[in-house]
C-alpha positions in Angstrom: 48.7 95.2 17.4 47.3 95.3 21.1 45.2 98.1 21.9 46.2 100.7 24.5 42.8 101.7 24.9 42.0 101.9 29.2 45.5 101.8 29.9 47.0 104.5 32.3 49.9 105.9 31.2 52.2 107.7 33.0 52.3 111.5 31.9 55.5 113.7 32.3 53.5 115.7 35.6 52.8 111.9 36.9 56.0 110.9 36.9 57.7 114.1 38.3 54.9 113.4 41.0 55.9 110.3 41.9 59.6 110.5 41.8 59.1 113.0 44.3 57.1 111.0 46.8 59.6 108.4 45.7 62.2 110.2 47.2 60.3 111.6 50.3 60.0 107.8 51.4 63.3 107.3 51.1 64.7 110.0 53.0 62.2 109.1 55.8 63.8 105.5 56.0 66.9 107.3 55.9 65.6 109.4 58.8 64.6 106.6 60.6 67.5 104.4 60.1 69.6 107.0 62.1 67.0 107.8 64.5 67.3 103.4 65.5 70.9 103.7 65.1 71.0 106.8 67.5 69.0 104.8 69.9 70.9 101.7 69.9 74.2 103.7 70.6 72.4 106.0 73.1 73.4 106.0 76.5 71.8 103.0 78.9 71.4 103.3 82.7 69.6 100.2 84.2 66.8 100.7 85.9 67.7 100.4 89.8 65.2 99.5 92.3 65.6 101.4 95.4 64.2 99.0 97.7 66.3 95.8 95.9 69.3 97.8 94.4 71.0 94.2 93.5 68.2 92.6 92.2 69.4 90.7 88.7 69.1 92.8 85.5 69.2 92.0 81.9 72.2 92.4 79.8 72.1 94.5 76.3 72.4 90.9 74.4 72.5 87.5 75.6 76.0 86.9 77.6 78.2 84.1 77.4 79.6 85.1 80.7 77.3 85.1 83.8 79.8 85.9 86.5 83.8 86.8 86.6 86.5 86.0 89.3 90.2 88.4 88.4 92.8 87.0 90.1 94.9 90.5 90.1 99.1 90.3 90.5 100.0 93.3 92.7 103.6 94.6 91.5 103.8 94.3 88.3 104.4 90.3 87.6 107.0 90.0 84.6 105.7 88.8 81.6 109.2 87.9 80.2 109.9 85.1 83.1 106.1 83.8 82.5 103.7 83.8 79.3 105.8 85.6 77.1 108.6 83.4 75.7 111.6 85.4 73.5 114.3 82.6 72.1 116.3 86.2 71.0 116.4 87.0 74.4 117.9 83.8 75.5 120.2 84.2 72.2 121.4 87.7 73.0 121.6 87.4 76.6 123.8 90.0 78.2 124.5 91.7 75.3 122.9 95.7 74.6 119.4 95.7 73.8 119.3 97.5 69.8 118.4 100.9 69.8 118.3 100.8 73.8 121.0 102.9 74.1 121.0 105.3 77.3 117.3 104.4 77.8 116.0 105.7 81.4 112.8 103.8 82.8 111.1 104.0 85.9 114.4 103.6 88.1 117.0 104.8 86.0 119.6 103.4 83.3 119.3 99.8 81.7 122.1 97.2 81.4 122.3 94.5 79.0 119.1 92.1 78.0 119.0 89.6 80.2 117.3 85.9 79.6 114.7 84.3 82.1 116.0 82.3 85.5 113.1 80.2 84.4 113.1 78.0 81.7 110.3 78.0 79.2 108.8 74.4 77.9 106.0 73.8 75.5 102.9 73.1 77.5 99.1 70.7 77.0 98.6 70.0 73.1 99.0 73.2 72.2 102.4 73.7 73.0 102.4 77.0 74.4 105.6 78.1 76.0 105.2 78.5 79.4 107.6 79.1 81.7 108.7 76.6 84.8 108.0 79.6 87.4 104.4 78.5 87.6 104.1 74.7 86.3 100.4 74.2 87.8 99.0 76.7 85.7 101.6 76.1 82.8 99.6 72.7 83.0 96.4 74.4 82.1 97.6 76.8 78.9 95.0 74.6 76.9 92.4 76.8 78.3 93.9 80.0 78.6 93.6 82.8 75.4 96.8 85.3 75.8 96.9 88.5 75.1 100.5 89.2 74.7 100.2 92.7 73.5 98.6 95.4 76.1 99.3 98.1 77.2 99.2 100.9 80.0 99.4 104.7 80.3 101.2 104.4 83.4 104.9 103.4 85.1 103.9 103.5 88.2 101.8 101.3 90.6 99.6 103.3 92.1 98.1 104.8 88.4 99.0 101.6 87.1 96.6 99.8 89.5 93.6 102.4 89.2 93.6 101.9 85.4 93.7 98.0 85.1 90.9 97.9 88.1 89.5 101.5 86.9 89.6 102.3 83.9 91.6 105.3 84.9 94.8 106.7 86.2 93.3 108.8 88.7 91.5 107.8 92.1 87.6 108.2 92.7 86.5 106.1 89.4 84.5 102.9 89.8 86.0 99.9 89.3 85.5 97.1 86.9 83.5 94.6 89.2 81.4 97.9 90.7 80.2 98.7 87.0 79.4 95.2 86.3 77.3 95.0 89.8 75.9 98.3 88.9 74.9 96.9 85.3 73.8 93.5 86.1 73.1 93.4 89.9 73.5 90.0 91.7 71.9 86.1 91.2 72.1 86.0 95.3 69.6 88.3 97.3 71.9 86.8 100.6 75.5 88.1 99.3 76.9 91.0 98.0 77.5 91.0 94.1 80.6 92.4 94.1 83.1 90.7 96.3 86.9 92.3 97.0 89.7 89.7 98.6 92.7 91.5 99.4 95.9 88.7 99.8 96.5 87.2 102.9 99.4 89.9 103.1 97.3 92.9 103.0 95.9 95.3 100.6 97.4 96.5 97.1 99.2 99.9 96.7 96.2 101.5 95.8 93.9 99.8 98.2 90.2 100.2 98.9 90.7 102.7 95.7 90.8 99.0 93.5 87.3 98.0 94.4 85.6 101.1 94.9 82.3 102.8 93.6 83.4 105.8 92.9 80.5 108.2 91.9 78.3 105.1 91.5 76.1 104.8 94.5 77.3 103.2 97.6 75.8 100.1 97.1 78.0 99.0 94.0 81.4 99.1 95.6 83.5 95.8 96.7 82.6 94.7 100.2 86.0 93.2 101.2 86.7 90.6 103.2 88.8 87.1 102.8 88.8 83.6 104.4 90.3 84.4 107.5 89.2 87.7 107.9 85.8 87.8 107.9 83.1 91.0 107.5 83.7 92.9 110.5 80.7 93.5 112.9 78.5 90.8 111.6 78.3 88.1 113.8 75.7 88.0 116.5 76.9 88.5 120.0 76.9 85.8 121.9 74.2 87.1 125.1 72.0 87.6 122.2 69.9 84.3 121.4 69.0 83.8 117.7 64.8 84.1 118.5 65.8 87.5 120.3 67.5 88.4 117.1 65.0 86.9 114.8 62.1 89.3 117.0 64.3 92.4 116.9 64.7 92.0 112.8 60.7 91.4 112.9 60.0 94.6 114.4 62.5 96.5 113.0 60.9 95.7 109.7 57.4 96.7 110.5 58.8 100.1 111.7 60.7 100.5 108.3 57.7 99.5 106.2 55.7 102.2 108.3 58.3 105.1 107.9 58.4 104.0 104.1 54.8 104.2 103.8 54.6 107.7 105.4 57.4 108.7 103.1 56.6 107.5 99.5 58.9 107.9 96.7 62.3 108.9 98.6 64.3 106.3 97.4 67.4 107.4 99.5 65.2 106.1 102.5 64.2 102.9 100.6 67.6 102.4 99.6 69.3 103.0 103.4 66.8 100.0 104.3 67.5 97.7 101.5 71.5 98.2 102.7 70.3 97.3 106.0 68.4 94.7 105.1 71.3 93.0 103.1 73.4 93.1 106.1 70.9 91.6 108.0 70.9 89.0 105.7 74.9 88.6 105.5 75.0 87.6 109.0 73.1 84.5 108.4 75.1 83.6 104.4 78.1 85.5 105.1 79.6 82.8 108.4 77.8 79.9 105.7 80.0 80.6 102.8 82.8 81.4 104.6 83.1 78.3 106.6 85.5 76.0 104.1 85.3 73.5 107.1 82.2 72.2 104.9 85.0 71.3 102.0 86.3 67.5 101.7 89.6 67.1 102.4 90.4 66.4 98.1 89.4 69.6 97.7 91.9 71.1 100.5 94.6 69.2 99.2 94.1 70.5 95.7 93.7 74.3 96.6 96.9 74.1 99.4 95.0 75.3 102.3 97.1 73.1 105.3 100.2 74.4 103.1 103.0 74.6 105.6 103.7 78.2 104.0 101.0 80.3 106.0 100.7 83.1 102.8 100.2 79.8 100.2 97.7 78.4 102.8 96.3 82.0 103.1 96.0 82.6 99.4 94.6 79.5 99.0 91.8 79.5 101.7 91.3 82.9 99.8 90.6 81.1 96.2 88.4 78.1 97.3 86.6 81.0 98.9 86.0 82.8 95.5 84.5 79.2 94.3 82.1 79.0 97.1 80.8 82.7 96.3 81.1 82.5 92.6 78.6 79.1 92.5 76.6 81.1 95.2 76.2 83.5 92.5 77.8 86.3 93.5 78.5 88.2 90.3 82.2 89.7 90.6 84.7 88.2 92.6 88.1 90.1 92.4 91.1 87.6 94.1 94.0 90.2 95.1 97.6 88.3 94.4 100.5 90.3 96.3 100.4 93.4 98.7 102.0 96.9 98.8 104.4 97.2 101.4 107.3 99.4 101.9 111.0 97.5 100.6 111.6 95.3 97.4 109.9 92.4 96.9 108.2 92.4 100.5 104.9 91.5 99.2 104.1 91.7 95.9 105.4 90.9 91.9 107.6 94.2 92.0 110.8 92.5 91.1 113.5 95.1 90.8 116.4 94.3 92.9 116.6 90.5 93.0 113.8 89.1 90.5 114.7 85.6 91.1 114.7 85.6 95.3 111.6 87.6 95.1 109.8 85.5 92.3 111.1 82.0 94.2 108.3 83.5 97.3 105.9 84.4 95.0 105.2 81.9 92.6 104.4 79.4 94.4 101.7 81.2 96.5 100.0 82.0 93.3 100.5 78.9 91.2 99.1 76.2 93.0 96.0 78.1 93.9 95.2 79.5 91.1 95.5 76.4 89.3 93.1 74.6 91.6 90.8 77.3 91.1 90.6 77.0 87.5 90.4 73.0 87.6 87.4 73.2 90.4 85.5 75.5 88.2 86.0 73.3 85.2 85.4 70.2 87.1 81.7 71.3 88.1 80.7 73.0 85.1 81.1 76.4 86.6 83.9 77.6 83.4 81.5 77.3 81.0 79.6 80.6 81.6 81.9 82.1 84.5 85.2 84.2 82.6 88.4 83.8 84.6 90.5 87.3 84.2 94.1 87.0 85.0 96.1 90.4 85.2 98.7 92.7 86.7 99.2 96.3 85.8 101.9 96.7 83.6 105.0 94.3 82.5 108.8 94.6 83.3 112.1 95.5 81.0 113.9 92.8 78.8 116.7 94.3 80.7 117.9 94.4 83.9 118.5 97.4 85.7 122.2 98.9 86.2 123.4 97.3 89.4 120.2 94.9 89.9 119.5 91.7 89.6 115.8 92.8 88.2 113.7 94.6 86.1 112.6 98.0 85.6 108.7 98.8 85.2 107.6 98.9 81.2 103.9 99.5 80.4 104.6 99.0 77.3 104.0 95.4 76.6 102.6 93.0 79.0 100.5 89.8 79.3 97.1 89.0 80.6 94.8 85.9 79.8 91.4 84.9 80.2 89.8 81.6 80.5 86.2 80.0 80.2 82.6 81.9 78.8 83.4 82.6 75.6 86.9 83.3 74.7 88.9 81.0 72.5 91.2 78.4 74.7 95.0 77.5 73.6 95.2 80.9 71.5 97.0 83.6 71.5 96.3 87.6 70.4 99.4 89.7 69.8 102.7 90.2 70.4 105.8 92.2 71.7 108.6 92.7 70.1 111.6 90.2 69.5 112.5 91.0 72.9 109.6 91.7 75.0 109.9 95.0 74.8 107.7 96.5 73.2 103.6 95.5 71.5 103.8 95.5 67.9 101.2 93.4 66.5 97.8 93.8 67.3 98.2 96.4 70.2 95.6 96.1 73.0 94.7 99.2 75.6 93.5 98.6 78.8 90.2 100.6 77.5 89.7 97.3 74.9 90.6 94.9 77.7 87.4 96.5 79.7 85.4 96.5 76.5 85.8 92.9 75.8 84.9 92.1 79.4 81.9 94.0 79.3 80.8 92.5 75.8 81.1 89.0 77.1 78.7 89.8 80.3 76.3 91.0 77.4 77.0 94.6 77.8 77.7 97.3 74.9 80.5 99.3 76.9 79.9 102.3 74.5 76.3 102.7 76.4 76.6 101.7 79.9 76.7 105.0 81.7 76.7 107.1 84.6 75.8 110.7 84.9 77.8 112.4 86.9 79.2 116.3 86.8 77.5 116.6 83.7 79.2 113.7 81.8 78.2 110.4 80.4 81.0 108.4 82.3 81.7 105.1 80.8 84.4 102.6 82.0 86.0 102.7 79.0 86.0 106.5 79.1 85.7 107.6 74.9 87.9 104.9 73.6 87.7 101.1 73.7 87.1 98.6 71.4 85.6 94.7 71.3 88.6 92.1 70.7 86.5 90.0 68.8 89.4 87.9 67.5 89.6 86.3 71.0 86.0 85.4 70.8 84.2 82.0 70.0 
């Protein structure tokens, strides 16, 4: 038998002694386990120089997305007479919707369902039904992931539009492409990194409101301006010769550095003279990347910009102009489809009175644009880390309204779609009901919509923050969540 002699062997006070140490060590990984996990989810404000307040910043993780354009359809476009194809509703068209009975919506009673003017066909190799309203883009559903089952808070425009652009119902929030410029800053040190282009029309219901800052500084907020309307005040005057202007900015700058010096640490001051500075800037990149004259003719004839409708030209001038900034890169472009004016269907997707007259002007302006856009980015490599957002702010009734020819606002169930940095192409996430009514499988909020934007530029929207009024602000206010179904 071996002998146990020099052994050590654990007595009962041993082993009490080091279960309890035991334990101590695991309690502090425990401790700091949480303590990491605290951190990661802690709130994150980036670092913002004052004297280069757009100067590129890192992401949380790596992005698949480097840049976005969202092309955004004023009005409310219909989802039922585009992406969202219901056979029942073609089958039980002009009968009473089930369980519809005596509903009121945003302008009153319903009638009966009513089908589509537009007839859907399967589109590409996936066979997507697409409907006929907007064949140039129907051409391109290969690309496009769907999500056929958001939602909104709001019926009207005006709240509609701050929370698809916002976040929120309410005015005086940032919006999406101001948080993202806020978060990530810009590639371009010569143009703005967020970019605003209202439609050749005019400006949204909500207006300015859709591409402001909000309580984020000044800086982050769209700078607006389109192909035929340039920024205001920015081009030299014409007594004033280019070496007079180049001597002015000289001085100007060694008087700035000088106050800055005697003033060390005020970063309002450093931050004034940064603004300026960008302007300054602007006036030399701003005429550049504006002037589409510099465009071969294919390139015209693809976008539509000699269309012999002005408001197709317009929009289309407006969408080869969101190529040239977006490969410049300027970080958020935000392409504004339709505009808020007073009267049905004047200049925007709000379609209650006569849907198909009003859609008949619309679609066209939008489809062949947009479709060019998407094929120029994909042609020249720029889809692979730029995400194209396409959305409006809420969708519209199965039904047509008593004594219309249209349909009633409905928040909810509508469509929006991505295409290009890392979302799946040719797929499709949710659905309304049998009738469009309605999401009922795989329901999306406007907060996740944001979320999933924000995780493909590489950003956790849980921790990207703002403190204002004593409150962690977040896009995504306390909800949102990651779609990561849609995700490659």
């Amino acid at each position: 038998m071996p002998s146990l002699a020099g052994l050590h062997l654990l007595d009962r006070r041993g082993f009490l002694a080091n279960l309890g140490t035991g334990l101590g060590g695991v309690a502090l990984l425990s401790l700091l386990a949480e303590q990491a996990s605290a951190q990661e989810r802690a709130p994150w404000r980036p670092k913002i120089l004052p004297e280069a307040p757009l100067a590129s910043r890192e992401p949380h993780f790596p992005a698949k997305a480097k840049r976005i354009v969202h092309i955004f359809c004023s009005g409310a476009c219909s989802h039922l007479d585009t992406w969202d194809y219901k056979p029942e509703l073609v089958k039980r068209h002009g009968q009473p919707m089930p369980g519809g009975e005596g509903l009121v919506t945003f302008q009153g009673a319903n009638g009966n369902l009513t089908k589509s003017p537009y007839a859907f066909k399967q589109r590409g190799q996936s066979g997507k039904y697409v409907s006929d309203l907007l064949p140039k883009l129907a051409d391109l559903a290969d690309e496009m992931c769907f999500l056929h089952s958001m939602t909104a808070k709001a019926n009207t425009h005006g709240p509609a539009e701050a929370q698809m652009n916002t976040g929120f119902t309410q005015e005086g929030f940032p919006s999406t492409g101001a948080w993202v410029s806020y978060a990530l800053g810009s590639e371009n040190k010569e143009l703005p990194a967020f970019v605003a282009i209202p439609d050749p029309r005019g400006v949204p219901q909500m207006g300015p409101a859709n591409w402001s800052n909000g309580f984020l500084p000044a800086v982050f907020q769209g700078t607006a301006f389109s192909a035929d309307k340039p920024i205001p005040n920015l081009r030299r005057p014409a007594q004033v010769s280019p070496n007079a202007e180049r001597d002015v900015r000289d001085f100007l700058k060694v008087l700035n550095d000088e106050h800055l010096k005697r003033n060390p640490g005020d970063t309002e001051l450093s931050a004034r003279i940064a603004s300026y500075e960008l302007a300054a800037r602007m006036q030399l990149s701003a005429p550049e990347v504006s002037d589409l004259s510099r465009e071969p003719q294919t390139i015209h004839d693809l976008y539509g910009t000699g269309d012999a409708n002005p408001t197709l030209a317009g929009f289309a001038r407006n969408c080869l102009l969101a190529r040239r900034l977006l490969e410049r890169g300027v970080r958020f472009v935000q392409l504004f489809n339709g505009a808020y004016a007073m009267g049905e269907g004047v200049g925007n997707w709000d379609g209650h009175r006569q849907l198909k007259t009003d859609y008949d002007k619309h679609g066209p302006i939008l489809d062949r644009p947009a479709a060019a856009l998407l094929t120029d980015l994909k042609a020249r490599g720029l889809l692979d880390d730029t995400l194209v957002v396409w959305s409006t702010e809420f969708g519209r009734m199965p039904t047509f309204q008593q004594g219309a020819q249209g349909r009633d606002h409905n928040p909810k169930g509508f469509t929006v779609w991505l295409a290009g940095a890392g979302v799946k192409k040719a797929f499709s996430y949710g659905a309304t009901d049998e009738f469009g009514y309605r999401a009922v499988e795989n329901v999306a909020t406007i907060y996740d919509f944001h979320a999933t934007i924000l995780h493909l530029l590489g950003l956790e929207h849980e921790r990207l923050t703002f403190y204002h009024n004593g409150i962690e602000r977040r896009l995504t206010d306390v909800h949102g969540r990651v779609l990561t179904d849609i995700l490659v």
